[in-house]
C-alpha positions in Angstrom: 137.1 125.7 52.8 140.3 125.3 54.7 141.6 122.4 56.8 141.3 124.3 59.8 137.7 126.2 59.2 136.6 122.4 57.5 137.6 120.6 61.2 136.1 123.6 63.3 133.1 122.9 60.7 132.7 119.2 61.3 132.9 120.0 65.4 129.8 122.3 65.4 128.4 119.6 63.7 129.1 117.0 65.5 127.8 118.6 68.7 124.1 119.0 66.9 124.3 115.3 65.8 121.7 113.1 68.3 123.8 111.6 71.5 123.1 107.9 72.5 123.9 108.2 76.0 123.7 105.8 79.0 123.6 106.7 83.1 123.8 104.2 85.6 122.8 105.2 89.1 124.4 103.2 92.0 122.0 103.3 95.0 122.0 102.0 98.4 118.9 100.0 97.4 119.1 99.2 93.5 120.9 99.8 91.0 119.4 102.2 87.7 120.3 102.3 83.7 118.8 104.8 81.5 119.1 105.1 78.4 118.3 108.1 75.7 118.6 109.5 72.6 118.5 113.0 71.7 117.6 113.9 68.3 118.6 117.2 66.2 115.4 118.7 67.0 116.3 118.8 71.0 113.4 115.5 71.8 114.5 112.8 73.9 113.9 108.9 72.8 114.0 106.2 75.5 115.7 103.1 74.7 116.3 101.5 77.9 115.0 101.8 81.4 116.3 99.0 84.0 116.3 98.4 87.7 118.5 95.4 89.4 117.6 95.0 92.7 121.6 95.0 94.6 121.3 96.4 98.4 124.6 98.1 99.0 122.6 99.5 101.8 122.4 96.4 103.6 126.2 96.3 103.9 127.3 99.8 104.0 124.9 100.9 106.9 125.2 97.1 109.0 128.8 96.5 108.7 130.4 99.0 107.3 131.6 97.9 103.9 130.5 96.2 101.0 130.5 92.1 101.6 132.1 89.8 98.7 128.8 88.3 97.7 127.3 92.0 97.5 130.2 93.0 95.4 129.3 90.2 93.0 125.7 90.9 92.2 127.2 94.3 91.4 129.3 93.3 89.4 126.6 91.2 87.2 124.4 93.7 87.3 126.9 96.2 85.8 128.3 93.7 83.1 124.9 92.8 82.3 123.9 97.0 81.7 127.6 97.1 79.7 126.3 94.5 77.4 122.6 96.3 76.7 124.6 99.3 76.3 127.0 97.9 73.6 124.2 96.5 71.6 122.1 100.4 71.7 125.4 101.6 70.5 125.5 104.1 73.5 128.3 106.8 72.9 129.6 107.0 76.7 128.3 105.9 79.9 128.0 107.8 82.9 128.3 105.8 86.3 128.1 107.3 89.9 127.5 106.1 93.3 126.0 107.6 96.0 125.4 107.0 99.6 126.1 103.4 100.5 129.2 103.3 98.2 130.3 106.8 99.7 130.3 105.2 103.5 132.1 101.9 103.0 135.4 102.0 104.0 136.1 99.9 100.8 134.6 102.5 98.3 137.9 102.7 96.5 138.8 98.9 96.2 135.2 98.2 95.1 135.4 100.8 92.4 138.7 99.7 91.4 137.4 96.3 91.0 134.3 97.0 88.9 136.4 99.5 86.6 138.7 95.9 86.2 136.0 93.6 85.6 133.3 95.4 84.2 135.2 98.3 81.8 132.7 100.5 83.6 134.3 103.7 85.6 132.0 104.2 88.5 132.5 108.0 90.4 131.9 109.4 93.8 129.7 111.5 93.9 128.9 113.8 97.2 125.3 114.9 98.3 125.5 118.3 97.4 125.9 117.0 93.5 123.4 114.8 94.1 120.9 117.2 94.9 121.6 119.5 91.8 121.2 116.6 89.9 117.6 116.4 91.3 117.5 119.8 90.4 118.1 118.9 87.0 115.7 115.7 86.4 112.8 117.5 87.9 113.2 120.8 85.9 113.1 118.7 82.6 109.7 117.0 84.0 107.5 119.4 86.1 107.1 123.5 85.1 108.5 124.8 88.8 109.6 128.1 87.0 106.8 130.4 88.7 106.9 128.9 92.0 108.6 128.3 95.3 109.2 124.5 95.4 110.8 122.1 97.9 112.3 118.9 96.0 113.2 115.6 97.3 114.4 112.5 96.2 114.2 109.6 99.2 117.2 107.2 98.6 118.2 104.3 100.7 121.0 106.0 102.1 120.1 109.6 102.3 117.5 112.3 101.7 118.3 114.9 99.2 116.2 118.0 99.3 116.3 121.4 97.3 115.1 124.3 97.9 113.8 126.0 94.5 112.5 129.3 93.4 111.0 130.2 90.1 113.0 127.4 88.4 116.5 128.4 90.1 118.2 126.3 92.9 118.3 127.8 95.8 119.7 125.6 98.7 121.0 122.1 98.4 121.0 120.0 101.8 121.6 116.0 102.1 120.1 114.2 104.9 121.1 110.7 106.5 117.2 109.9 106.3 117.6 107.4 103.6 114.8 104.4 104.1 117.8 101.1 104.3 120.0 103.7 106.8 116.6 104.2 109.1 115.5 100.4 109.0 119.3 99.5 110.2 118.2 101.8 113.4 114.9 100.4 114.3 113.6 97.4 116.0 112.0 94.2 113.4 108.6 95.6 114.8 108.7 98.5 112.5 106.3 100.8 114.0 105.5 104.3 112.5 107.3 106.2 116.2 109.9 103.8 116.0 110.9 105.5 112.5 109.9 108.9 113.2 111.5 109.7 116.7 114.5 109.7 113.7 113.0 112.1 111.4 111.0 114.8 113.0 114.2 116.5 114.8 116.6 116.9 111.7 112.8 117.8 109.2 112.4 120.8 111.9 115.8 121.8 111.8 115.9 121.6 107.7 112.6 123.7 108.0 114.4 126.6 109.6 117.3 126.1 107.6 115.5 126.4 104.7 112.9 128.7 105.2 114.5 131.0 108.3 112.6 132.9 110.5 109.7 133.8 108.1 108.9 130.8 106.9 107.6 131.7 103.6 105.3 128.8 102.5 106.2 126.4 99.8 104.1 126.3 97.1 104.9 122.9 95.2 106.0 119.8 96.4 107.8 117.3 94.3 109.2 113.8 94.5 111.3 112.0 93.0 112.9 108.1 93.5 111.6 104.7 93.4 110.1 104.8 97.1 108.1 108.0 96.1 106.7 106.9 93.4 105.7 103.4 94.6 103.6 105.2 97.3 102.1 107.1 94.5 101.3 104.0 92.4 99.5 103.0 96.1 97.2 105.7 96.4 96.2 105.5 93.4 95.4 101.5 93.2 93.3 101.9 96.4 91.7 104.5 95.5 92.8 107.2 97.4 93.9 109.3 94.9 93.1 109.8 90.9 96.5 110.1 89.6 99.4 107.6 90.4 102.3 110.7 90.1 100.3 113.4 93.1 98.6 112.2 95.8 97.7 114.6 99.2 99.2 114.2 103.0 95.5 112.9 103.6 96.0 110.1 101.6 99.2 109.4 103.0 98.1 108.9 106.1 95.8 106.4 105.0 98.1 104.8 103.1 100.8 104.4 106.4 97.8 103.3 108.3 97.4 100.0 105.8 101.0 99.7 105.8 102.0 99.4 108.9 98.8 97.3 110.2 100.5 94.7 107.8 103.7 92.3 108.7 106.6 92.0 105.7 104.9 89.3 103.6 101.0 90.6 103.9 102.2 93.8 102.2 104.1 92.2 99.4 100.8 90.0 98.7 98.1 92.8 99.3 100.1 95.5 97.7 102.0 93.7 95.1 105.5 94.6 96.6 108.7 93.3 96.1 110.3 92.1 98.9 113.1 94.8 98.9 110.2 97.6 97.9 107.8 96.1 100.7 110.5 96.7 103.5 111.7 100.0 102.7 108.3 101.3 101.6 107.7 102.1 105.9 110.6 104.5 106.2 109.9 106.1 103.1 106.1 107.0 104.3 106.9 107.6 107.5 109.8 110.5 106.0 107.5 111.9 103.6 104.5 112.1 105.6 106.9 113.9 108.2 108.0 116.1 106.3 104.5 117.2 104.4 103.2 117.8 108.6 106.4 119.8 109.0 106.2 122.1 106.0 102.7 121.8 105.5 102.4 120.6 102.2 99.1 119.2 101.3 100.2 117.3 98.1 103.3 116.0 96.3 103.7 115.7 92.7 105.7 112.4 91.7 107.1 112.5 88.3 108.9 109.2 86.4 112.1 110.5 87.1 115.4 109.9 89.2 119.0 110.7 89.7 119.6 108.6 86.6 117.4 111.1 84.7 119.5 114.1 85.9 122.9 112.6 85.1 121.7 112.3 81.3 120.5 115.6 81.4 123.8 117.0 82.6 125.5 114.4 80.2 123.9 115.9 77.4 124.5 119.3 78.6 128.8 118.5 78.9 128.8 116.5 75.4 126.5 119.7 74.0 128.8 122.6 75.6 125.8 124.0 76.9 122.7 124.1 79.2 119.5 122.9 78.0 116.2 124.8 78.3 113.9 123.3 81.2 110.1 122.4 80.6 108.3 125.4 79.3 111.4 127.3 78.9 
């Protein structure tokens, strides 16, 4: 074999080794690792699934920038994911921020300081992207290749929703619904019409946007995010529903009932919240219920996965050269 067919050789083989890779997912409410492995054979291992609780949110939607102490529990948080990411071995890392780190005025001094102090280069990532990525995490979880679907993911800064039909992206939108933005609007009372006088215009508009004059009904629902699938996890511990990941608008309703009969530190001790889930978990009902009245959607599936799930699937798919077959595909 010749140098040059033995090195062309060794590439193709390289791409079909199994990729350690890591994707950290900056959020206005926490801040995500994931880690995975994927093997010869195409199956995915999880070594490593973390959540630090920093609220960029707080900052970027109050005062307009990320505060010093703020920028310091990110930087822990991020040296601390480095380190667990240098003892898995992890080929390359994969950081992005989205919403709360796209507002601040000091985006690019805070990313030039992590990148100094923590070796980790953090990107920018827009809505549109952040939507596709959605795209991408849900396809590898739930079969939506035969049907119209309507995905979301409910951040703290925005709403990301995608229009999908038999498994193929159809429209991408990004709302400013996210659950820190809509608590920064509303009074400490935090009643259900104090968060949805915010919602229901822009969910009617994004109906006709998305489904025009016809309004062809949606046929699956699905969520993705933390806020989603804590409400999931609530339905099912009271009851309301059998599975924690799909639950129907009824039981939502319920469920909003409960939470907003309760003050801040009665829903962290009934429900087993914590405290920076138990705050945002009113917006995020309040959106979703909204938006299942406005489409009418009777149930949401929640599966276990994120944006950090869709930037290691397109991760794999740049390291790879190519795009990866979806659930069933």
């Amino acid at each position: 074999m010749t140098g040059t067919k033995k090195r062309r050789h060794n590439k193709k083989m390289d791409t079909k080794a199994a990729l350690r890779l890591a994707s950290i997912d900056i959020g206005s409410n926490a801040i995500r690792l994931f880690v995975g492995q994927q093997s010869k054979n195409g199956r995915v291992t999880v070594l490593e699934d973390q959540r630090a609780s920093v609220r960029l949110g707080k900052d970027a939607f109050s005062a307009g920038y990320i505060r010093p102490r703020t920028l310091l529990d990110l930087e822990r948080a991020l040296n601390h994911f480095r380190i667990i990411c240098e003892g898995l071995n992890v080929t390359r890392i994969r950081a992005v921020g989205t919403s709360a780190l796209r507002d601040s005025t000091n985006s690019r001094r805070v990313i030039e300081q992590l990148k100094k102090r923590t070796g980790i280069d953090v990107k920018l990532i827009n809505g549109k992207l952040e939507a596709s990525l959605l795209h991408k995490a849900v396809s590898h979880a739930v079969d939506i290749r035969h049907k119209s679907s309507l995905l979301i993911d409910m951040g703290g800064g925005s709403l990301e929703v995608v229009m999908s039909r038999q498994g193929k992206l159809i429209t991408k939108e990004s709302l400013p619904l996210g659950t820190v933005r809509l608590l920064s609007k509303v009074s400490r009372k935090h009643q259900y019409e104090d968060i949805a006088q915010w919602v229901r215009t822009p969910l009617y508009r994004l109906r006709m946007s998305l489904l025009g004059r016809q309004q062809t009904p949606i046929q699956m629902m699905v969520g993705t995010g933390g806020n989603l699938r804590a409400l999931g996890k609530l339905c099912a511990r009271l009851g309301l529903s059998r599975s924690r990941n799909r639950f129907h608008r009824d039981h939502l309703e319920i469920l909003s009932q409960r939470l907003f009969a309760l003050n801040l530190h009665d829903r962290m001790s009934r429900f087993q919240l914590r405290i920076d889930r138990a705050d945002v978990i009113l917006p995020a009902a309040v959106v979703t219920l909204e938006m299942m009245r406005i489409f009418e959607i009777n149930e949401i599936i929640v599966p276990n996965v994120g944006l950090k799930n869709g930037l290691f699937w397109d991760a794999i798919e740049r390291a790879r050269g190519t795009k990866l077959p979806v659930r069933g595909g």
